[in-house]
TIKEDO-612112 format. One line per 5 residues: number of its first residue (from 1); their letters; for each residue x, y, z of C-alpha. Coordinates in Angstrom, 2 decimals, padded with zeros to 5 digits. Layout:
<pts>
NUM	a	X:Y:Z | ...
</pts>
This chain:
<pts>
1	xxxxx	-003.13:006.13:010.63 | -005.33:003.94:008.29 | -005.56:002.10:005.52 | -004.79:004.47:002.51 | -007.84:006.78:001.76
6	xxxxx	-008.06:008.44:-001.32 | -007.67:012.54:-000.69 | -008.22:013.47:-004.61 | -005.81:016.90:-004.76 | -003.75:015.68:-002.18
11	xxxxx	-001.24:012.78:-002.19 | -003.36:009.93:-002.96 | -005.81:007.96:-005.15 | -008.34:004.97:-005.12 | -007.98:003.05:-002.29
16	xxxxx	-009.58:-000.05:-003.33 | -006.73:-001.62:-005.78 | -005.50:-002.43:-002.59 | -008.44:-000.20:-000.08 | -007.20:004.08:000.16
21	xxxxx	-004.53:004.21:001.99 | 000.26:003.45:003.49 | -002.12:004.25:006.09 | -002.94:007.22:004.13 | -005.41:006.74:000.54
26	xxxxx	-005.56:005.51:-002.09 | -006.10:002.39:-004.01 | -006.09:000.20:-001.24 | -009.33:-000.62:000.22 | -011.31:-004.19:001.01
31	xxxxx	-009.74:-007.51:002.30 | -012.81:-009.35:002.49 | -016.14:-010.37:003.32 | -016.31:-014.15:003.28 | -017.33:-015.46:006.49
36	xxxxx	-015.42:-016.13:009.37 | -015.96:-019.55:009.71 | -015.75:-021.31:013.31 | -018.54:-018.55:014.83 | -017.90:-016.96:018.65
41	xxxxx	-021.19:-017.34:019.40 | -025.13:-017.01:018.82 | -027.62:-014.11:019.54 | -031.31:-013.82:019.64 | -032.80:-013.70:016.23
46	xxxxx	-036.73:-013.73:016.73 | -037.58:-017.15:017.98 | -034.41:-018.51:017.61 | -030.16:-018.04:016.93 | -027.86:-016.77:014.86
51	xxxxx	-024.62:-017.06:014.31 | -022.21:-014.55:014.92 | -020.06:-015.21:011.91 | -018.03:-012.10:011.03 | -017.43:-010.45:007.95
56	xxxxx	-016.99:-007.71:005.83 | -014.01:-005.77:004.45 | -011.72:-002.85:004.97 | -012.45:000.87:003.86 | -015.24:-000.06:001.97
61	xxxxx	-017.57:002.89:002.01 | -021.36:003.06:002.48 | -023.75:001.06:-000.36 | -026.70:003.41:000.38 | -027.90:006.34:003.11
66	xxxxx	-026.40:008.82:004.45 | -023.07:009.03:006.37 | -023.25:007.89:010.18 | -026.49:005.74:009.90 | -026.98:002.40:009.06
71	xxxxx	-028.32:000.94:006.02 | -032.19:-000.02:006.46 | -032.37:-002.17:003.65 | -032.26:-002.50:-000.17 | -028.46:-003.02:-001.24
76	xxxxx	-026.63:-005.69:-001.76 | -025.51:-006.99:001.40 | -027.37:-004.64:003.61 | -029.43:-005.50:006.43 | -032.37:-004.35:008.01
81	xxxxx	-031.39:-001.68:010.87 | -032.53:-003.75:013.95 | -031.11:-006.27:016.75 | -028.01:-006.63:018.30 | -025.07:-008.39:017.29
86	xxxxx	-022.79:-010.64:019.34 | -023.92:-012.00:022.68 | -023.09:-010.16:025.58 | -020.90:-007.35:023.47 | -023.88:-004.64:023.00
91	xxxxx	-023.27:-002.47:025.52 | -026.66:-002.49:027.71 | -030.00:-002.98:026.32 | -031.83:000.21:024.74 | -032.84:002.49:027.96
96	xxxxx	-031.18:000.62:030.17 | -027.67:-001.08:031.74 | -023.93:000.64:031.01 | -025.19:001.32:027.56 | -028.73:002.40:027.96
101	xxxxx	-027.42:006.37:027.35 | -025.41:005.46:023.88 | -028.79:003.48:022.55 | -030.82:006.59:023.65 | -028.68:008.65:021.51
106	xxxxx	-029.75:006.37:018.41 | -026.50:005.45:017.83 | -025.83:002.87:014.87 | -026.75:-000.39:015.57 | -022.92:-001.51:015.34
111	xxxxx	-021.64:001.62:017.35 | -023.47:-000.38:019.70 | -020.73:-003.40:019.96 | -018.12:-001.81:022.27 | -015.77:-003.98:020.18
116	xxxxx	-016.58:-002.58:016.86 | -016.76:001.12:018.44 | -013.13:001.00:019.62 | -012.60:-000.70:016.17 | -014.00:002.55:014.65
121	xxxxx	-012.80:005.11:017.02 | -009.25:003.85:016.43 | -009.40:004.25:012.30 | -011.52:007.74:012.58 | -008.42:009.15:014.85
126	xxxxx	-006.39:007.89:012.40 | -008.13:008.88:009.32 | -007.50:012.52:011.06 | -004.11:012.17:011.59 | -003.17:011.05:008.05
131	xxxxx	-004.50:014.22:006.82 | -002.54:016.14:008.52 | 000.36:014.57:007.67 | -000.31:014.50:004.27 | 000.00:017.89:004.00
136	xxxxx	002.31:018.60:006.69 | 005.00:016.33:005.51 | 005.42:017.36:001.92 | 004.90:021.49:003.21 | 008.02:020.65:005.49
141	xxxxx	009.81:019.55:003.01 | 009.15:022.76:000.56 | 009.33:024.86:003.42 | 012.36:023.99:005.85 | 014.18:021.62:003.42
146	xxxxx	013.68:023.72:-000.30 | 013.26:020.43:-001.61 | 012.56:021.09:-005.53 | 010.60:018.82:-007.73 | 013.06:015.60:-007.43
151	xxxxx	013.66:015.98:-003.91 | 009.25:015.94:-003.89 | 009.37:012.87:-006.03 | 012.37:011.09:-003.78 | 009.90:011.82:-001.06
156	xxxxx	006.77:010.27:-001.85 | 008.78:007.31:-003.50 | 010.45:006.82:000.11 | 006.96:006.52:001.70 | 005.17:003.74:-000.69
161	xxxxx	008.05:001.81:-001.40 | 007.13:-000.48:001.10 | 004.22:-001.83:-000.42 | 006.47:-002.93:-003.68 | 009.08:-005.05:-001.19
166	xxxxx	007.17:-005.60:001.54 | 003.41:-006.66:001.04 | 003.87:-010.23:-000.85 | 005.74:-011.20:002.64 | 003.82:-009.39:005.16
171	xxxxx	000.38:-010.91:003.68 | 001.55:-014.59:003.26 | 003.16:-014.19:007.01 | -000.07:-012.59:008.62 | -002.20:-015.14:007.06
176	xxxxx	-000.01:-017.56:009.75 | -000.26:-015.46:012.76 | -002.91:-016.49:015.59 | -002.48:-012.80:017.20 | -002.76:-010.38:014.21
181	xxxxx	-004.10:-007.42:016.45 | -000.85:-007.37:017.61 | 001.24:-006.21:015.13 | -001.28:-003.57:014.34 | -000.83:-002.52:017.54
186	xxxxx	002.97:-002.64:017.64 | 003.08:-001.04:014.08 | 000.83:001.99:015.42 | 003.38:002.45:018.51 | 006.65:002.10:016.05
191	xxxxx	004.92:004.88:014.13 | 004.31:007.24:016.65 | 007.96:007.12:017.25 | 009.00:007.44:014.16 | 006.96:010.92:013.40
196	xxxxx	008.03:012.05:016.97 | 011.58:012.27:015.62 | 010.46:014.87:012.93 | 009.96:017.93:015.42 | 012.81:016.62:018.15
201	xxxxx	015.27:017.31:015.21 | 013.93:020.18:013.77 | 013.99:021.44:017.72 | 017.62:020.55:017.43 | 018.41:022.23:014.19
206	xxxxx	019.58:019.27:012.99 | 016.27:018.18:010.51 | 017.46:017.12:006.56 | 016.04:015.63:004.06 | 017.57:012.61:004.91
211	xxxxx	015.85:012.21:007.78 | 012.83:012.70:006.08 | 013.05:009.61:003.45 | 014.08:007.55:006.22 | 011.47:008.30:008.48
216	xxxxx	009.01:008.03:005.17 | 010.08:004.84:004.44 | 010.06:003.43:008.28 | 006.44:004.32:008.62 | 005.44:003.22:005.34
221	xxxxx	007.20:-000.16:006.43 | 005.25:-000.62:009.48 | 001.67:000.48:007.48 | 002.16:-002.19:005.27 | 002.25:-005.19:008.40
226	xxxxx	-001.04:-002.86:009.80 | -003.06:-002.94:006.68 | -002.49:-006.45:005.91 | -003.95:-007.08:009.54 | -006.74:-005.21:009.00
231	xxxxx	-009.18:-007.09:007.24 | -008.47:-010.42:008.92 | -009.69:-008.14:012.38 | -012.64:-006.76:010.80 | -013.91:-010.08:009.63
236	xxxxx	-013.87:-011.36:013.40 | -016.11:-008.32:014.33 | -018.66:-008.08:012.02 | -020.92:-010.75:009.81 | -020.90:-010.43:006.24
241	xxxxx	-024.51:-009.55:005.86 | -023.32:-006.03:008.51 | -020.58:-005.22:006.01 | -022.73:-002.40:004.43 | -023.25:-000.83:007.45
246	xxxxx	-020.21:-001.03:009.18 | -018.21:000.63:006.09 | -020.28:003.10:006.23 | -019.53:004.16:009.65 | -016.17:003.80:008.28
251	xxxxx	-015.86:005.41:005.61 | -018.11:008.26:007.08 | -015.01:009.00:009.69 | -013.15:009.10:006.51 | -015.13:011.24:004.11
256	xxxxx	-015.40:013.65:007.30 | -011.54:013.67:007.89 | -011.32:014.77:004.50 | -013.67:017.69:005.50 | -011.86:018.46:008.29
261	xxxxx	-008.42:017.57:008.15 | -006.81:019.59:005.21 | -008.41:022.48:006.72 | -006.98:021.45:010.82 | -003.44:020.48:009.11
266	xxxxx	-002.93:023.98:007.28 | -003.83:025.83:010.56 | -001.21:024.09:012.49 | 001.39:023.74:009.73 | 000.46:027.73:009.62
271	xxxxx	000.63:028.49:013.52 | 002.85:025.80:014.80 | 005.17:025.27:011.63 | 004.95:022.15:009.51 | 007.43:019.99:011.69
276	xxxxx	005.27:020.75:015.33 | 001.98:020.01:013.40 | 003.64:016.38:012.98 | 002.82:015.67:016.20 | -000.70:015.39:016.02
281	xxxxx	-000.22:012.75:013.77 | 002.36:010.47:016.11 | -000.72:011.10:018.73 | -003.40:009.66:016.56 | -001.25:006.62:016.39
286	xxxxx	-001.47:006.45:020.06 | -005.15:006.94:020.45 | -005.67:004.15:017.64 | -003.02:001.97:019.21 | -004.33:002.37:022.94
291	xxxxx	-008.31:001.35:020.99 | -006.73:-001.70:019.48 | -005.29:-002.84:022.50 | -008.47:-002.48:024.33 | -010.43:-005.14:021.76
296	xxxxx	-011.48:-008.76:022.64 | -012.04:-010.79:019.99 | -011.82:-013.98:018.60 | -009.18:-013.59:015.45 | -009.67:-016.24:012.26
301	xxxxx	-007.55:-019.13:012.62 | -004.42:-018.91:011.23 | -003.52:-020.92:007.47 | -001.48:-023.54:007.63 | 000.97:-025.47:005.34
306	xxxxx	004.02:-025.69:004.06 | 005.93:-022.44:002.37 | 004.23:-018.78:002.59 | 001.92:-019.21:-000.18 | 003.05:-016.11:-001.65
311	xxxxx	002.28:-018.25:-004.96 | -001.04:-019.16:-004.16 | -002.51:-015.13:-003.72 | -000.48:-014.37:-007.14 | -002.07:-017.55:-009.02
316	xxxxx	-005.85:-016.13:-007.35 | -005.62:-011.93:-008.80 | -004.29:-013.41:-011.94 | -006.31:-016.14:-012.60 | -009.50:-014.27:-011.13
321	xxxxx	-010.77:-012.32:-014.48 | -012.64:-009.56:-012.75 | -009.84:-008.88:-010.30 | -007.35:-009.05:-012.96 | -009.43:-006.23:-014.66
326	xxxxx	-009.90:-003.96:-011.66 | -006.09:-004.53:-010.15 | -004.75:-003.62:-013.78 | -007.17:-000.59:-013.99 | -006.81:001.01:-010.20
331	xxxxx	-003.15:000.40:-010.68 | -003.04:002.40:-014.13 | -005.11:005.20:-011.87 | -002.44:004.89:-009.51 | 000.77:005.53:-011.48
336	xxxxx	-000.44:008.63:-012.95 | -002.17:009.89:-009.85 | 000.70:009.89:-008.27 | 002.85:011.42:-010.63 | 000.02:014.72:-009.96
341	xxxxx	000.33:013.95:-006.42 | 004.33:014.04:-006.30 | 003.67:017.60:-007.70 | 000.61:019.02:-006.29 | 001.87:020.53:-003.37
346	xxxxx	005.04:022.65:-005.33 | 002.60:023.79:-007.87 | -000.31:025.09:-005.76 | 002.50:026.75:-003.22 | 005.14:028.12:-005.96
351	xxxxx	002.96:028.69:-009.21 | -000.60:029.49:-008.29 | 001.11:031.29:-004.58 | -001.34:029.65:-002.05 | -000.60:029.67:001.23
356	xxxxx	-000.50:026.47:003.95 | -003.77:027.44:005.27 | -005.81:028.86:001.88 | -004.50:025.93:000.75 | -005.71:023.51:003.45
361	xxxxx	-008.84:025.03:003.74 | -010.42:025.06:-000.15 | -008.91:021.48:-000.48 | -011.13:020.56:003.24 | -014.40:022.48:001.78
366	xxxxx	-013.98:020.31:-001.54 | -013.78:017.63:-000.19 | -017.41:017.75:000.93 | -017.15:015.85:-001.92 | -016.45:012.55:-000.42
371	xxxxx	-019.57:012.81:001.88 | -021.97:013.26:-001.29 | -020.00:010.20:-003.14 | -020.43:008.12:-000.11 | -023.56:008.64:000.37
376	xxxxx	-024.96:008.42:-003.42 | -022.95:005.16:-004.39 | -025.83:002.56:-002.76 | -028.26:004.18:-004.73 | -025.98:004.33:-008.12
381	xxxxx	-025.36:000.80:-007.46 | -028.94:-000.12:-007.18 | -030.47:002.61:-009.99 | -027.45:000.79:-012.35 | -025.89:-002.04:-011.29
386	xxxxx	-022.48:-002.72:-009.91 | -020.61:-002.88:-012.94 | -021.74:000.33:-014.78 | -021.17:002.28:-011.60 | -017.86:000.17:-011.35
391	xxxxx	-016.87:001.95:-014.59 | -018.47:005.61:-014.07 | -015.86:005.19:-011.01 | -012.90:004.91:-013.27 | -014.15:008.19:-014.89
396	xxxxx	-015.30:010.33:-012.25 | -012.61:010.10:-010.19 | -009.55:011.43:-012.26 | -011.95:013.52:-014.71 | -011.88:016.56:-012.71
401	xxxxx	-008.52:016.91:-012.18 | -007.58:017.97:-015.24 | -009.08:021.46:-013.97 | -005.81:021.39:-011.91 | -003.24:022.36:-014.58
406	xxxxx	-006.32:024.75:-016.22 | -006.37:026.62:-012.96 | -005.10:030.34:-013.85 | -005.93:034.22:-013.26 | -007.09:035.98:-010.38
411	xxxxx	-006.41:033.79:-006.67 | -010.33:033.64:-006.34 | -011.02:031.93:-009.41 | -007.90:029.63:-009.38 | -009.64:028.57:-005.74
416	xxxxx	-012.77:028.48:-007.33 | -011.16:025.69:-009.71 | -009.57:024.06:-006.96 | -012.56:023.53:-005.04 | -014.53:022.07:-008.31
421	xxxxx	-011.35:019.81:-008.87 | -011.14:018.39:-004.82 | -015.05:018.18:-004.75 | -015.92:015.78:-007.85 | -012.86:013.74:-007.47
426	xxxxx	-013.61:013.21:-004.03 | -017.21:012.08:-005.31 | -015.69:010.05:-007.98 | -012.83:008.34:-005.79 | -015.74:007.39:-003.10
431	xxxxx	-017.77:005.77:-005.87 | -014.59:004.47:-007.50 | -013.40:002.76:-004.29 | -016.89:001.69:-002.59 | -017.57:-000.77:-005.54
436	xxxxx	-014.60:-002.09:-006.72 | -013.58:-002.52:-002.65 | -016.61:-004.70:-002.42 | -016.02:-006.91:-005.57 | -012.84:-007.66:-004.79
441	xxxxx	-013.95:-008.39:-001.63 | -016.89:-010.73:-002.50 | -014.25:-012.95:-004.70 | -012.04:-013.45:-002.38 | -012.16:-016.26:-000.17
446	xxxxx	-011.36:-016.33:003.27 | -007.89:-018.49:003.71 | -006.99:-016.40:001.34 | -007.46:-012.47:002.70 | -003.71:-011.12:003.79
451	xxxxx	-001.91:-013.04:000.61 | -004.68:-011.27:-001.84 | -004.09:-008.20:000.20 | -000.07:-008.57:-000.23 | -000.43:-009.01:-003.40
456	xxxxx	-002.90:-005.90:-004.58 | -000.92:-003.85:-002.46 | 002.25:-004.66:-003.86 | 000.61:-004.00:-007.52 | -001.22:-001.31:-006.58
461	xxxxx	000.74:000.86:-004.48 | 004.22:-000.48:-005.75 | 003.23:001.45:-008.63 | 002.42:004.40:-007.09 | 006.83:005.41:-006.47
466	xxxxx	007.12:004.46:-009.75 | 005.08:007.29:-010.40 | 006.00:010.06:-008.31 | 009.49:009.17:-009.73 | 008.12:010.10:-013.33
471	xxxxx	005.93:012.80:-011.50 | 009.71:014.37:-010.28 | 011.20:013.84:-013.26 | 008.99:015.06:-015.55 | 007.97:018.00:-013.32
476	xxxxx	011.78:018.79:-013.75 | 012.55:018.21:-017.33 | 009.09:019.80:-018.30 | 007.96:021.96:-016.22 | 005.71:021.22:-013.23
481	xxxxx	002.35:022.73:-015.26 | 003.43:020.29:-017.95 | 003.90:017.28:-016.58 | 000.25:017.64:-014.54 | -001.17:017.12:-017.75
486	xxxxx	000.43:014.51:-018.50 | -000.70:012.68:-015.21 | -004.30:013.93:-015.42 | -004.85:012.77:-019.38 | -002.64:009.94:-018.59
491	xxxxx	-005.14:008.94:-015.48 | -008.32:008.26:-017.58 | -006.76:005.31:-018.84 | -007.52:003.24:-016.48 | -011.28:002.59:-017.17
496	xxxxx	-010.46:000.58:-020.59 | -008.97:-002.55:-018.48 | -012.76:-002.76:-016.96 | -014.71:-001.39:-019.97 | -013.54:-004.74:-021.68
501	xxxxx	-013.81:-006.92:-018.87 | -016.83:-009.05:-017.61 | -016.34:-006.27:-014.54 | -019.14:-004.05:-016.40 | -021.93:-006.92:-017.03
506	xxxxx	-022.24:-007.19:-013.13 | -025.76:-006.38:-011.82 | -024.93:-007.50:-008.22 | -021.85:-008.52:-006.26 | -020.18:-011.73:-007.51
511	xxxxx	-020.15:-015.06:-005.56 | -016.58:-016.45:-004.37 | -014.13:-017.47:-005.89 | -012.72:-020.78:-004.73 | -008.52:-020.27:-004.61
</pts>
């Protein structure tokens, strides 16, 4: 899987608190774009070099034209769509050599880099196996196990509990590692074990709900050591001026697995039952594992110094005021998303009586959604500035769901409402993650990626149990209707921690911030 993406109805939310998303969504997102210092090497540039430098973060979508093609110019950080990058990596020179078909084909400029490619093919397989899972998992546990509303809430809690104990460690220790391509490696094989067990017990008979949270929590585990790996990668195959464009091919995979994948994961929780439909998820770990293993690059150099540092990344968020602003307001987002997420799957299956695959498939049309929002949030940015689109992020993401507990009558209008609901928040959670991805990523320095990353993540989706604990709870003391309208109204909250922060006086992406 990969780094968190945001699947509005679905389990999730902004991905950028810590960029999507758990290798699921959803506020988990960037992990920089500062240089990487100490270059691998120059490249034609007119009459002269460059240097390859690397940059750029993790999950941050597009910042202007369409999905799949690279940015020709205008935004911030965007660069003109021409010339290779990296000596020697391009895979044959347009028309001719190994990669003379591929250029032919007009392929991206950095689809180009057989590095970056297998970078790219690794999170789209992912991005495609989360979905599934993210309905899959929660249907079994409906389905096979009866869970009820608590048993929904233990669930989710199981899965992004993690990130509370585990990201302050896993960043400051993966700031010191030489080889961090490794343990994203390892952590995609461990998890493709893990989900294997799922349909070998339920093959057995022997499948509970036990197994469930403790399979939940393993893979959640191991997603926290890949995602804090991530961005220290992506720095060492891309410069900071390609950041643009390489997010977009990114986040393209992703806004298309949100197409596709709902629909692809009801089918087969439909035909092959919810537990056999796991498995295409423990292969996409395989396919993104084998990709990974299959990169050569030169990794940043590891930090140095006595003690973790863990102090260090907490001293930067806090004492950073726009990334105190935006951490406080994604993880606001985050606590009561997730309380509608814990529950979203039991209401839509046992109140509105949708099946798996009606289900799957109005929530994959809607999100069509995250296409438009990745596609329209360069232009936003440049028509308004970052900051006002900033906060019109922190509105148009949650807005829409509150069309979720309103959704009643006749099955075709309830999916009519459904569809509305998935399709704007999937505009507003692209917009919503795309910019405040990229200023967290511009302020953060580089010696200090993984720790900020440990530490957003543990804000930002330590919260997120919290909340489908309340989610359960409420759903059970309330009613499940009820207590959706509590996390929906509850939700919109968020955008006062940036509407009264320097956040929404930004015009273009901030400089660095020295830790």
């Amino acid at each position: 899987m990969s780094g968190d993406p945001a699947s509005g109805l679905t389990p999730g939310g902004p991905t950028s608190g810590d960029a999507v998303p758990t290798r699921t969504a959803t506020t988990g997102g960037a992990t920089g774009t500062v240089p990487n210092r100490g270059a691998t090497g120059t490249v034609p540039n007119g009459g002269g070099t460059r240097t390859v430098s690397g940059g750029g973060p993790t999950g941050i979508a597009p910042d202007g034209g369409p999905i799949g093609t690279a940015p020709t110019g205008g935004p911030t950080g965007a660069v003109p769509n021409s010339g290779p990058i990296g000596a020697g990596t391009i895979d044959g020179p347009t028309g001719s050599g190994p990669g003379g078909s591929l250029n032919r084909l007009r392929l991206p400029r950095l689809l180009q880099e057989r590095m970056f490619r297998r970078y790219w093919a690794a999170q789209t397989v992912s991005y495609f196996g989360d979905e599934i899972s993210t309905l899959a998992l929660p249907l079994l546990a409906v389905l096979i196990t009866d869970a009820g509303p608590t048993q929904m809430g233990y669930l989710t809690a199981a899965a992004l509990a993690p990130n509370l104990l585990f990201s302050l460690l896993a960043g400051a220790w993966v700031d010191r590692l030489a080889r961090k391509r490794r343990i994203m490696v390892l952590s995609d094989v461990g998890r493709a074990l893990l989900l294997a067990t799922i349909p070998a017990a339920y093959l057995l008979d022997v499948l509970t709900l036990t197994q469930l949270y403790g399979v939940a929590f393993a893979v959640g585990t191991l997603a926290v050591l890949f995602e804090v790996s991530r961005g220290p990668l992506f720095v060492s195959l891309v410069e900071r001026r390609d950041y643009v464009e390489a997010n977009t091919l990114i986040n393209g995979s992703r806004g298309l697995s949100l197409v596709a994948g709902p629909s692809i994961g009801g089918l087969l929780v439909q035909l092959l039952t919810a537990p056999i439909a796991l498995v295409a998820d423990a292969l996409s770990y395989v396919w993104s594992a084998a990709f990974l293993a299959r990169m050569r690059t030169t990794e940043p150099a590891p930090v140095r110094g006595r003690g973790l540092g863990i102090a260090a990344g907490l001293r930067f968020i806090a004492g950073t005021p726009m990334m105190r602003a935006i951490v406080l307001g994604t993880t606001t987002v985050n606590l009561f998303n997730f309380m509608f997420a814990a529950l979203f799957v039991l209401y839509a299956t046992t109140e509105l009586h949708l099946s798996p695959g009606l289900l799957g498939t109005v929530l994959g049309a809607g999100a069509v959604g995250g296409l438009f929002g990745a596609a329209v949030t360069g232009r936003l940015t440049r028509r308004f500035g970052i900051g006002p689109t900033l906060v019109s992020g922190f509105l148009l993401f949650p807005a829409p769901l509150l069309l979720v507990p309103l959704a009643d009558g006749p099955t075709p209008v309830v999916l009519g409402m459904l569809f509305a609901a998935e399709f704007f928040c999937a505009v507003g959670v692209m917009v919503l993650d795309i910019v405040t991805g990229s200023v967290q990523t511009a302020l953060t320095p580089e010696t200090m990626l993984a720790r900020a990353t440990g530490v957003r993540r543990t804000i930002n989706y330590g919260i997120r149990p919290i909340g489908a604990l309340i989610g359960g709870a409420l759903g059970a003391a309330l009613g499940v209707r009820e207590a959706l309208w509590i996390a929906t109204v509850g939700a919109l909250a968020g955008v006062l921690w940036v509407l009264f922060s320097p956040v929404r006086r930004l015009r273009e992406l901030p400089e660095a911030v020295e830790a």
